[in-house]
C-alpha positions as CSV (number, residue, x, y, z in Angstrom):
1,X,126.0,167.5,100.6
2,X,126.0,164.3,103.2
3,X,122.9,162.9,104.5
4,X,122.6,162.0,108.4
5,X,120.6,158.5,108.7
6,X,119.7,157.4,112.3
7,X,118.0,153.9,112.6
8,X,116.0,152.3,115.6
9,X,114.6,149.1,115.6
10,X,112.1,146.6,118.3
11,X,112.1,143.5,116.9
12,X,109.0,144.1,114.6
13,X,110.6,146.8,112.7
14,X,112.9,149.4,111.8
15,X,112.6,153.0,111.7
16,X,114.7,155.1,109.4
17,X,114.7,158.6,109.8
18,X,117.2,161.4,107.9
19,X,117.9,164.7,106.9
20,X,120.7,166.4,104.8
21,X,123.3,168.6,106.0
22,X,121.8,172.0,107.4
23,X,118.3,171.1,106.7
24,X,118.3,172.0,103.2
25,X,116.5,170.8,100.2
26,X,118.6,168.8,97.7
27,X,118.5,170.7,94.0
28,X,116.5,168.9,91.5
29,X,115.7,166.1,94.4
30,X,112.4,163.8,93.4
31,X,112.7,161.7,96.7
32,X,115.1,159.5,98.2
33,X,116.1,155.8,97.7
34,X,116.9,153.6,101.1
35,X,119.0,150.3,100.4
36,X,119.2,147.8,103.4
37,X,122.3,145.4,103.4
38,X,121.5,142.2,105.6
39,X,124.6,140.0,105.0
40,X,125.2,139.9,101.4
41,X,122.4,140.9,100.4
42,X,121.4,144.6,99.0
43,X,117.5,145.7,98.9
44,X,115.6,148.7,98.2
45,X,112.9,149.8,100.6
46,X,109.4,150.4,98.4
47,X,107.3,152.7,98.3
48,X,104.4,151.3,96.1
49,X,103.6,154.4,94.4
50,X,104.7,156.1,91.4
51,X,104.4,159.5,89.8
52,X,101.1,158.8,87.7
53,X,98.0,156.4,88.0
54,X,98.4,153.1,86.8
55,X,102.1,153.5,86.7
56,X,103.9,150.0,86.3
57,X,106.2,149.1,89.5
58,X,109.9,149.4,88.8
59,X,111.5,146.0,88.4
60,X,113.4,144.4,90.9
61,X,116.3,146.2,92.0
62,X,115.2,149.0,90.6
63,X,112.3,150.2,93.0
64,X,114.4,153.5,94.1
65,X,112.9,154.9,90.6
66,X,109.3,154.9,93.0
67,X,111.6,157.3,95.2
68,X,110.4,157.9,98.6
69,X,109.5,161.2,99.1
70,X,109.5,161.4,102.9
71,X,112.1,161.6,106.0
72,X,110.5,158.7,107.7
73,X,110.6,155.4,106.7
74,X,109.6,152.0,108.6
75,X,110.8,148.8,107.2
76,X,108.4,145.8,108.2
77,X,110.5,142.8,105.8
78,X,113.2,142.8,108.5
79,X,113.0,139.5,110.5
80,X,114.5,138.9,114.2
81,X,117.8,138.0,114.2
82,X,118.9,139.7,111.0
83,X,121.8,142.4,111.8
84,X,121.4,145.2,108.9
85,X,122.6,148.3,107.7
86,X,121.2,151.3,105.9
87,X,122.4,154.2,103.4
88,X,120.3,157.1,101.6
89,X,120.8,158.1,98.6
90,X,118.9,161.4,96.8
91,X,117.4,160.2,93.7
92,X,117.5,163.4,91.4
93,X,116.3,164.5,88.0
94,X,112.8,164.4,86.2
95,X,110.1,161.2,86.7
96,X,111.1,159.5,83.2
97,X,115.7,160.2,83.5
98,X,115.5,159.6,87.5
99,X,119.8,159.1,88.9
100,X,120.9,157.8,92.1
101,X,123.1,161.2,93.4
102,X,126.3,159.5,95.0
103,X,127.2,162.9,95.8
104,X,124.3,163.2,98.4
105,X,124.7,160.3,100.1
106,X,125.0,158.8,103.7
107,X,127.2,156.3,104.6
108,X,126.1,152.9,105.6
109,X,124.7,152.8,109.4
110,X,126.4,150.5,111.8
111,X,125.2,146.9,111.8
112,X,121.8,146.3,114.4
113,X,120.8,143.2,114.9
114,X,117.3,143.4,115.0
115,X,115.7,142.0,118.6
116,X,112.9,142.9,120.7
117,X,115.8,142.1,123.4
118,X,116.7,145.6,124.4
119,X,119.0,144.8,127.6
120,X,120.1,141.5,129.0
121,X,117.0,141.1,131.0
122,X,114.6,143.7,129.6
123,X,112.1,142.8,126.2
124,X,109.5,144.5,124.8
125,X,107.3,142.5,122.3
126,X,104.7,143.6,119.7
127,X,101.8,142.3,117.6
128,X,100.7,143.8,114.2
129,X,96.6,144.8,115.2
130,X,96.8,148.1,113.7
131,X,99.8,148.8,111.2
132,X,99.5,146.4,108.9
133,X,95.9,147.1,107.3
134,X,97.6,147.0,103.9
135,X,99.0,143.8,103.5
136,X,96.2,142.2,105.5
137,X,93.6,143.7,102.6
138,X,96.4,142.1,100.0
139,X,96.4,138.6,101.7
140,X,92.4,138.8,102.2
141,X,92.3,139.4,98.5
142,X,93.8,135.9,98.1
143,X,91.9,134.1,101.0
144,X,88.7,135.1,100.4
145,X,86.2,137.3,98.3
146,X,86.3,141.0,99.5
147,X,82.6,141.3,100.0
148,X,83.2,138.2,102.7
149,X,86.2,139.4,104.7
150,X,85.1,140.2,107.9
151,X,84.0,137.2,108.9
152,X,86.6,135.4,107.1
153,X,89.4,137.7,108.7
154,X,87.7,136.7,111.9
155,X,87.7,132.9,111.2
156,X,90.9,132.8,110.4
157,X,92.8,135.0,113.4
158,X,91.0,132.2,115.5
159,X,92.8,129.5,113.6
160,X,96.0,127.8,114.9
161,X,98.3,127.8,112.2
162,X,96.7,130.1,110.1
163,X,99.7,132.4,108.4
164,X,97.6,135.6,108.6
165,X,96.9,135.2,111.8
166,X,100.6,134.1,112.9
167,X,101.7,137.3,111.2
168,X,99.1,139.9,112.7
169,X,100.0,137.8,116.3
170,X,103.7,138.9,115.4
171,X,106.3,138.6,118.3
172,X,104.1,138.9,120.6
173,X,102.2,136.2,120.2
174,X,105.3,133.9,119.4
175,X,106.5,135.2,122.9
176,X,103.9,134.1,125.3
177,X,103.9,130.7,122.7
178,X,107.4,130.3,124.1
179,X,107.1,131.4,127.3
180,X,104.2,128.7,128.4
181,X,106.1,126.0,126.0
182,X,109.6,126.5,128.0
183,X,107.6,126.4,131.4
184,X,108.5,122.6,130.8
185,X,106.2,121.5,134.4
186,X,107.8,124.9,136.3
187,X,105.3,126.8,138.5
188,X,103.5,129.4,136.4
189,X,101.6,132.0,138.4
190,X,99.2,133.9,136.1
191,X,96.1,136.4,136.7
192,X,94.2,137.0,133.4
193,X,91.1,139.3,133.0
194,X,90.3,137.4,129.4
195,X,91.2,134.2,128.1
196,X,89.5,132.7,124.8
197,X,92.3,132.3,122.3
198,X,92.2,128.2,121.4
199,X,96.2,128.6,120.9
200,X,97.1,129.7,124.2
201,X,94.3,127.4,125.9
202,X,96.2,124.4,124.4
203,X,99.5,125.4,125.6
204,X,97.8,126.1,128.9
205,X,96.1,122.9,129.7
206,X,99.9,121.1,129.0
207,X,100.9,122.9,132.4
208,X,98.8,120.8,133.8
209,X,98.7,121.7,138.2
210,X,101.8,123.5,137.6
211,X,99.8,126.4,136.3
212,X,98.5,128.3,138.5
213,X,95.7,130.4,137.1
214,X,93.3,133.3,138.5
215,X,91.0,134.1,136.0
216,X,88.6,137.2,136.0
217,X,85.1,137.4,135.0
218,X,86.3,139.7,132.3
219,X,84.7,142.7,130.8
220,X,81.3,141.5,132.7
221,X,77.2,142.8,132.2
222,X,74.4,141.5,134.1
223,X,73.2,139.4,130.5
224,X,77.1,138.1,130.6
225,X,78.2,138.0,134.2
226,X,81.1,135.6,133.0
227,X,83.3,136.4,130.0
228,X,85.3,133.9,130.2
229,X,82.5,130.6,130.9
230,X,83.8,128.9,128.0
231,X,87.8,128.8,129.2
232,X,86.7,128.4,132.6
233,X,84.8,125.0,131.7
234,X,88.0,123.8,129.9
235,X,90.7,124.5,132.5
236,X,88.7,123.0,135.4
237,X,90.0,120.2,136.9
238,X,93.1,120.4,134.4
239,X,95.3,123.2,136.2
240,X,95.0,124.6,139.5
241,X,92.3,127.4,138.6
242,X,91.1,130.1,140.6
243,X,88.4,132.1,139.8
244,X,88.1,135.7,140.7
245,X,84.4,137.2,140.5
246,X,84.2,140.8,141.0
247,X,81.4,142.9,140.9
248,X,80.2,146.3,139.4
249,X,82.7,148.4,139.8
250,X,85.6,147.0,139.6
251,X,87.5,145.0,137.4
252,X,90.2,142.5,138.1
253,X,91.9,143.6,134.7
254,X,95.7,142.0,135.2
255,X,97.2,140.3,132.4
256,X,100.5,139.1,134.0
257,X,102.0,135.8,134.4
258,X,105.2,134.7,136.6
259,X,107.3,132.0,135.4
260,X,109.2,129.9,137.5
261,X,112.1,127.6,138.4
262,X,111.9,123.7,138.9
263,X,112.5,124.8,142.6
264,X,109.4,127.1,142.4
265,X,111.2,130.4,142.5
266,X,110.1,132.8,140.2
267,X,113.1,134.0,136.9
268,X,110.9,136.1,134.4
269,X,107.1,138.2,134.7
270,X,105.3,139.0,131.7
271,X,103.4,142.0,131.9
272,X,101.7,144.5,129.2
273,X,98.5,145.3,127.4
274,X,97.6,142.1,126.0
275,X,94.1,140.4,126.9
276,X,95.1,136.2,126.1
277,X,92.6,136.4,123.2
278,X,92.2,135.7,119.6
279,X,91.6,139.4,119.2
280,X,94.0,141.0,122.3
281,X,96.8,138.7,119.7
282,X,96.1,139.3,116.4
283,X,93.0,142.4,116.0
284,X,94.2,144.7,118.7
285,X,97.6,146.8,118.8
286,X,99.2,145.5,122.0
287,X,102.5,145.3,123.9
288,X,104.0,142.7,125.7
289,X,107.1,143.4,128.6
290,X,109.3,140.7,129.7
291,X,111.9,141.3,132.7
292,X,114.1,138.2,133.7
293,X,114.7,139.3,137.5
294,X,114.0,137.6,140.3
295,X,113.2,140.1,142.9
296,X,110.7,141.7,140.3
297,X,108.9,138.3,139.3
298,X,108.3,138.1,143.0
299,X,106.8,141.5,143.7
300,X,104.3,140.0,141.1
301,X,104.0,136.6,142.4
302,X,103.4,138.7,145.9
303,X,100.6,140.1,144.4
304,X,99.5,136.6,142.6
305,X,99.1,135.9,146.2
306,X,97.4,139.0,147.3
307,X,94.9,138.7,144.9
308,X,94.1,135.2,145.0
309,X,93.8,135.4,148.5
310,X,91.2,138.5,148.5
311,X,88.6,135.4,146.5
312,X,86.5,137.8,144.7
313,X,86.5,140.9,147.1
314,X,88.0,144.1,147.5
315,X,89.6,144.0,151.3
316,X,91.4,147.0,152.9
317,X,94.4,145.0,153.2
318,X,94.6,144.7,149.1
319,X,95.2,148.6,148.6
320,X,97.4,149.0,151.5
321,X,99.6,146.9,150.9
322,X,99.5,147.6,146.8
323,X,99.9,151.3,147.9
324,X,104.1,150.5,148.9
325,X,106.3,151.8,146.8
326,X,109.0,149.1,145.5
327,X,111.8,149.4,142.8
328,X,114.6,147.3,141.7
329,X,117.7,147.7,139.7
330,X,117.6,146.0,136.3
331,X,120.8,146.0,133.7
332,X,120.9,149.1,135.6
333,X,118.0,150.8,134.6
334,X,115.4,151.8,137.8
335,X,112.4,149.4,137.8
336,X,109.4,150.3,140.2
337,X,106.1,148.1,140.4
338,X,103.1,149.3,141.4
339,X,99.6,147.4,141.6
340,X,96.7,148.2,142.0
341,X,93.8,148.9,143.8
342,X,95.4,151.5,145.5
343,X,95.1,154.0,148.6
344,X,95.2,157.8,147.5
345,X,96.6,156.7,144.3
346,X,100.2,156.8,144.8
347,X,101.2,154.9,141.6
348,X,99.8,158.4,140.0
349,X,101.7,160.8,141.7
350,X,104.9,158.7,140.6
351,X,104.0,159.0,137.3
352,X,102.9,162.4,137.3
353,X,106.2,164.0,138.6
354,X,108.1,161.7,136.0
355,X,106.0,164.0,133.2
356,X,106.1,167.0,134.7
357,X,109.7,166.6,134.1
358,X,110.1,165.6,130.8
359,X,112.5,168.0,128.6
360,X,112.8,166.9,125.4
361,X,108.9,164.8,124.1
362,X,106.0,162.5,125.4
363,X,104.9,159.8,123.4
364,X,101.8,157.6,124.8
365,X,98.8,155.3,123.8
366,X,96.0,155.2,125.8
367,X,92.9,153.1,125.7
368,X,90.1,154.7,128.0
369,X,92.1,156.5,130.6
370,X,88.7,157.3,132.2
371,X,87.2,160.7,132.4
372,X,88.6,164.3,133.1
373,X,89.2,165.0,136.5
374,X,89.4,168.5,137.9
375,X,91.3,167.4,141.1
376,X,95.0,167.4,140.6
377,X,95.2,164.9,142.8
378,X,92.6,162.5,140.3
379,X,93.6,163.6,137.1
380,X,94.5,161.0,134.3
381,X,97.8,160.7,133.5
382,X,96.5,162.0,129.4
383,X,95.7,165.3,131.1
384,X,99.0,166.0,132.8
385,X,100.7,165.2,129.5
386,X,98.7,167.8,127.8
387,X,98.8,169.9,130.3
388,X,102.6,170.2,129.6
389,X,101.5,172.4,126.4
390,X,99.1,174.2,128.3
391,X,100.5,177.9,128.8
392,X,98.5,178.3,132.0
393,X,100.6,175.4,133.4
394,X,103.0,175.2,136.0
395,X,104.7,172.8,134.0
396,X,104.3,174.1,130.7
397,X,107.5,173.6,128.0
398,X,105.9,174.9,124.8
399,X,109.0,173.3,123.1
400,X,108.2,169.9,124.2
401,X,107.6,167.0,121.2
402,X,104.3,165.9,122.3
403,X,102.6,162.8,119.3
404,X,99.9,160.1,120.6
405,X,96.7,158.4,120.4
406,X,93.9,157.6,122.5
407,X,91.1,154.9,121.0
408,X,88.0,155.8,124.0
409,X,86.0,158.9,123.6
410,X,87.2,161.1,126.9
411,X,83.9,162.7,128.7
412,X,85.1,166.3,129.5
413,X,88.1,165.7,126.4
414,X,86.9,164.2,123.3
415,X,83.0,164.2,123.8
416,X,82.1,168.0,123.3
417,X,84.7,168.0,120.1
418,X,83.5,165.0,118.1
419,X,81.1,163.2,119.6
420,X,80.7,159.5,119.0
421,X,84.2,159.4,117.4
422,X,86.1,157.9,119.7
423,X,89.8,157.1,118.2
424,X,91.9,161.0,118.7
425,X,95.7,161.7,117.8
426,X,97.0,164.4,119.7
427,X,99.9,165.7,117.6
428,X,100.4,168.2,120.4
429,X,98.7,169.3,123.8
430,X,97.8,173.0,122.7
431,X,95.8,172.0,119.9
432,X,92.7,170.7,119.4
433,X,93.1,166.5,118.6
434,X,92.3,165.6,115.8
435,X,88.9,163.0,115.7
436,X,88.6,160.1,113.3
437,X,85.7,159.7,111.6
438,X,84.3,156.4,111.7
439,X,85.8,155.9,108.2
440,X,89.4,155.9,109.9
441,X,89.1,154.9,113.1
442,X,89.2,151.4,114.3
443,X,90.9,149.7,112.1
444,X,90.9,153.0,109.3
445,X,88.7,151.7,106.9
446,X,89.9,152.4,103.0
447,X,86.3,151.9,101.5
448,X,87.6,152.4,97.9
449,X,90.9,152.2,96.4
450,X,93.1,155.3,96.6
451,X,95.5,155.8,93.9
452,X,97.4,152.6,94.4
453,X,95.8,151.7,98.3
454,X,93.8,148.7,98.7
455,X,90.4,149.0,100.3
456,X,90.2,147.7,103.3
457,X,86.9,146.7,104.2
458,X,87.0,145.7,108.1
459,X,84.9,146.3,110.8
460,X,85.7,149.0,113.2
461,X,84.8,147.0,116.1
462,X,87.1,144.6,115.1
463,X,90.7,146.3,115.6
464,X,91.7,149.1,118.4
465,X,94.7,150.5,119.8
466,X,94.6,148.6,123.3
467,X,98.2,149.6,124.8
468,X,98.5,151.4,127.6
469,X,102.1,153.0,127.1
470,X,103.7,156.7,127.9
471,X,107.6,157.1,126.5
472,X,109.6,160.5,128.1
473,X,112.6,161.5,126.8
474,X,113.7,158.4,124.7
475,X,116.3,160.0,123.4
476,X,117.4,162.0,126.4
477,X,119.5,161.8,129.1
478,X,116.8,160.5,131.2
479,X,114.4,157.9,129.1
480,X,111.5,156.8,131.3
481,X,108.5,153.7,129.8
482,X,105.2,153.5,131.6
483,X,103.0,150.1,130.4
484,X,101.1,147.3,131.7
485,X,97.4,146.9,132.2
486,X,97.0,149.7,134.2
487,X,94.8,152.4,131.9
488,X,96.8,155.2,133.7
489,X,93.6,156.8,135.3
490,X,91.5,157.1,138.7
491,X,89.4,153.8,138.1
492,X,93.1,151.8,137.5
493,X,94.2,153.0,140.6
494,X,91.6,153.0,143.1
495,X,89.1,150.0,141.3
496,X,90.3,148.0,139.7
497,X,93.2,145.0,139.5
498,X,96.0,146.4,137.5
499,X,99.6,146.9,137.4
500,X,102.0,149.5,136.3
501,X,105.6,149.2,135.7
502,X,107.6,152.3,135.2
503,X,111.3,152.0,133.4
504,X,113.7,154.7,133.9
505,X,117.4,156.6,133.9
506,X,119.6,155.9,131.0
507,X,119.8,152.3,130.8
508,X,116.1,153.0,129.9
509,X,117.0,154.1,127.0
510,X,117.1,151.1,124.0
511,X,113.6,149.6,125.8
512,X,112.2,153.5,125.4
513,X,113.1,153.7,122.2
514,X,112.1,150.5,121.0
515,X,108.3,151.5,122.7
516,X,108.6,155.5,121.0
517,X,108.5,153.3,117.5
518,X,105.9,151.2,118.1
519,X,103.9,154.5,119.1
520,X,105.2,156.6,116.1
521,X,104.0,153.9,113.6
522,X,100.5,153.8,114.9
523,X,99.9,157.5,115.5
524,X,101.0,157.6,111.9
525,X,98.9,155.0,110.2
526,X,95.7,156.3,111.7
527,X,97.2,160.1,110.4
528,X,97.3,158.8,107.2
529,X,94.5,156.5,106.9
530,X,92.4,159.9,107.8
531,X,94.2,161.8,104.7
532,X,93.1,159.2,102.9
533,X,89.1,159.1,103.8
534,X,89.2,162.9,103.6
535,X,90.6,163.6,100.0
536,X,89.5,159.9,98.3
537,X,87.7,161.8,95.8
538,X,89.5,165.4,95.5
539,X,91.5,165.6,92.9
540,X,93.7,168.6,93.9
541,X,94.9,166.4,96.9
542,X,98.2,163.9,97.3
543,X,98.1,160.9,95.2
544,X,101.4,160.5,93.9
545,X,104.7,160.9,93.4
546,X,105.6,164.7,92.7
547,X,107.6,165.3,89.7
548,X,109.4,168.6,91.3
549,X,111.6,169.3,94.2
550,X,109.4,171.3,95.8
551,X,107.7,168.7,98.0
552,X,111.1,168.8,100.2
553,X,110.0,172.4,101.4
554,X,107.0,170.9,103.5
555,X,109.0,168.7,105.7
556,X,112.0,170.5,106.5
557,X,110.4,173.9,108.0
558,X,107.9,174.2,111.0
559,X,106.6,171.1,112.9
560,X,107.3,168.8,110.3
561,X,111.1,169.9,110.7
562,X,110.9,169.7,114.8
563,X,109.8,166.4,114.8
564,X,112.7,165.1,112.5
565,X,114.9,166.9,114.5
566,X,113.1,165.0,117.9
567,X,114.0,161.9,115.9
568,X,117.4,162.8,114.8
569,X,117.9,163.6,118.5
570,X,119.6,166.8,117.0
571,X,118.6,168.2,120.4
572,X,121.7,166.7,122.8
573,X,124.9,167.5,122.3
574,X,124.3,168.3,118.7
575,X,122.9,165.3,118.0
576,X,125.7,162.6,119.4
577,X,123.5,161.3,122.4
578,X,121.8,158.3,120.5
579,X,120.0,155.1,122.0
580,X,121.7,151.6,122.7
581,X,121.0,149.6,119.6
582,X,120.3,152.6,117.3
583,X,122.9,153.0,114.5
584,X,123.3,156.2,112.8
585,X,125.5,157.3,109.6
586,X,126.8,160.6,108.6
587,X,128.1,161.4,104.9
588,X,131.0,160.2,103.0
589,X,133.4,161.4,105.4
590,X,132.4,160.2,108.1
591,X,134.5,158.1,110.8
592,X,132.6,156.0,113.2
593,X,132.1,157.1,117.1
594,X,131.3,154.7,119.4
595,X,130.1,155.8,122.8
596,X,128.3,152.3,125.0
597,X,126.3,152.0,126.4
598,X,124.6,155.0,124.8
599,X,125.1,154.0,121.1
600,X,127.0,155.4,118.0
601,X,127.3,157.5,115.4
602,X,129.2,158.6,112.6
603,X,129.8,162.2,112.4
604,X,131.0,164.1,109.6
């Protein structure tokens, strides 16, 4: 029996995901080993668990005897740059005579080069906020004594050079680093709703006049009617600074900056979820878009203008002219900006006819949306999503694969459900979501070791999912990506300063993918993490490795087995339609297939 592997990758990580021929179980199967080959070297991917407690780790080399016994797998020790390959292997027979089965086996996948580059001019970056609660309770264990990590973790995400706090910045961080260091005395245009990270303040005040800066009041109160007093009072007089003071009501919430030429026309915009703060970097799950074009760097330097020019108000000449649809070709995929404040909320109606005509899944993270509307014409873009699993529905496609999170309690959603439990993963839109106690929510706080886990002992306030992101289709003929700082409600559209860009067609495709990963591994983490506070002291409940075959029967019927599928993209063309920059591999008969710009595969 041959396995069929397909990989995607964003820079940060990998995703492996398989399944054997005909969905079936594998006789005598006790998990499966993955072995990544970067160059010349050959690794096992680890699964840091065993089949009883207090097990000793396999040596080196010989982790596969740990077998993973899951379809899924992300690998976080790849590093930019690095092109690798993958094969799965079953391992089979009991816990203490575990084999590598040769005879179920894939082939290797086809070299990927791992890059948060996804097209020539299109990158999406990420930090590490929320998936890595593991290894950050590992490397606390080291820095400091676990009854005094939160305020060390804190300490040291604010210090420059710190290697925990470079790591949990990931990419993303490294990105903007570079962005503001290759600026080189070039005009940079940037409008920021919260600055405080000492990092990027450095790198900031080197611009000198070239940087051209308006800077909110942040998330404001009458007993802190400045956020940002303490960046304001070292960037004045240094760069050309503009403040932007709005009032109750509003909030001038953009995080984009527009770099430029020597001859002061704009090349590249980054755009995203990221707040320029010690905690937007390295506490908060974020994204970060880059597009190298010069006609869409100057729709944003446009608005640059437009806002800086409305002082701290709200005009009527700020929505109308936010309110005009514009959309570019990029490395041929469609790119349309919208900003806001807005006039009857056009950047909605966009979106909303791009869901309601999604075939194949939804992916998204939201923030705080804002509240349930019973307008059509208001609703948030969370409630046409779930709407598209709502029977009643004029759009409803009960087939659809529908996985996300959303860290605000909704009024109207959330509230009535779970009250004061704010973090929800929606696995689908006709079931109830499922609320995270405050044990799990934000980060998911391990109190007590479980099985081999590490506590992790962090406040909830500290870490939150912060991206703003809905992926359609990502492995369909018509991909679409939907980020930025907009929060994808009625207050982002009609309030506040925001803006949304929306990626779509086919050439969409390896930038939708590399988004649908970064939202799988949250939604995930936080699935676990709940399993985890839930069953930490019952017995009867998962806490190892299985020493039976029968654990394969869970994940290859029913949802478990549609959302492999999803990932498999077994749902085109019998499964041949595959992302740019994804690799798959078939079993030992396999011939490679190369189809660009759409990908490969190697079929049996």
């Amino acid at each position: 029996m041959s396995i069929q592997v397909r990989v995607y990758d964003n820079g940060d990580h990998t995703g492996i995901i398989w399944l054997p021929d005909g969905n079936k179980p594998i006789a005598n199967c006790r998990g499966f080993a993955v072995q990544r080959k970067s160059g010349n070297t050959l690794t096992f991917l680890c699964s840091f668990v065993g089949f009883e407690p207090g097990q000793a780790a396999p040596a080196q080399g010989k982790e596969w005897q740990w077998p993973l016994q899951r379809y899924m797998w992300w690998d976080y020790g790849v590093k930019p740059g690095a092109t690798v390959s993958y094969q799965v292997t079953a391992v089979v027979g009991d816990a203490d005579d575990l084999k590598l089965d040769q005879t179920n086996q894939s082939d290797w996948t086809a070299p990927l080069t791992v890059t948060g580059q996804s097209t020539a001019h299109i990158s999406a970056w990420f930090n590490k906020g929320i998936v890595a609660s593991q290894w950050v309770s590992r490397a606390l264990d080291k820095e400091a004594p676990s009854k005094k990590r939160q305020p060390a973790l804190q300490d040291l995400l604010q210090k420059t050079g710190d290697p925990l706090r470079d790591e949990l910045g990931g990419l993303l961080k490294e990105q903007i680093l570079d962005l503001l260091a290759d600026a080189k005395g070039a005009a940079v245009y940037a409008a920021l709703y919260e600055l405080n990270d000492k990092e990027l303040l450095k790198s900031m005040l080197k611009l000198g006049k070239s940087l051209h800066l308006v800077l909110a009041n942040g998330s404001f109160n009458s007993k802190k009617p400045d956020e940002n007093v303490d960046a304001r009072k070292q960037l004045k007089g240094s760069i050309d600074l503009h403040n932007r003071m709005v009032t109750s009501g509003h909030f001038a919430h953009n995080k984009f900056a527009v770099f430029c030429d020597k001859s002061g026309k704009p090349q590249k915009v980054l755009t995203g979820s990221t707040n320029w703060t010690w905690s937007g970097l390295c506490s908060q799950a974020n994204n970060g878009l880059i597009i190298s074009d010069e006609d869409v760097s100057q729709a944003f330097l446009d608005e640059w203008n437009r806002v800086e020019k409305a002082g701290n108000g709200y005009p009527a000449t700020l929505a109308t002219a936010n309110s005009k649809l514009r959309q570019f070709q990029v490395d041929d995929a469609k790119v349309t900006t919208w900003f806001a404040p807005t006039k009857n909320e056009p950047d909605m109606d966009y979106a909303r006819k791009l869901i309601a005509n999604a075939k194949d899944g939804i992916l998204f993270l939201f923030f705080n949306p804002g509240t349930v509307q019973t307008d059509p014409e208001k609703e948030t873009l969370l409630q046409d999503i779930l709407q598209r699993h709502d029977s009643t529905s004029k759009d409803f496609d009960g087939s659809l694969y529908i996985k996300g999170v959303v860290n605000q309690e909704i009024k109207g959603l959330t509230d009535a459900l779970a009250p004061k439990t704010p973090v929800s993963l929606f696995a689908d839109g006709k079931s109830a979501p499922q609320h995270l106690n405050s044990d799990a929510m934000i980060p998911a706080n391990i109190k007590q070791k479980f099985s081999v886990w590490e506590d992790e002992a962090l406040k909830a306030s500290l870490v939150m999912v912060h991206s703003k992101v809905v992926v359609l289709d990502p492995f369909g003929d018509y991909p679409v990506v939907m980020t930025g700082s907009h929060n994808l409600g009625l207050k982002a559209s009609s309030k506040n300063d925001d803006n949304l860009v929306i990626l779509e067609g086919p050439a969409a495709a390896p930038i939708a993918a590399a988004y649908a990963l970064n939202i799988i591994g949250i939604y995930q983490t936080y699935r676990w993490n709940t399993y985890v506070t839930q069953h930490d002291q019952d017995p009867a409940a998962w806490h190892g490795l299985q020493d039976t075959d029968t654990w394969q029967s869970g994940h290859l019927t029913g949802d478990n087995l549609s959302e492999l599928r999803f990932w498999m993209a077994t749902h085109l063309d019998g499964g041949i339609t595959l992302a740019a920059g994804a690799g798959a591999a078939g079993g030992s008969s396999s011939k490679a297939v190369r189809r660009p710009p759409r990908g490969h595969i190697n079929r049996a």
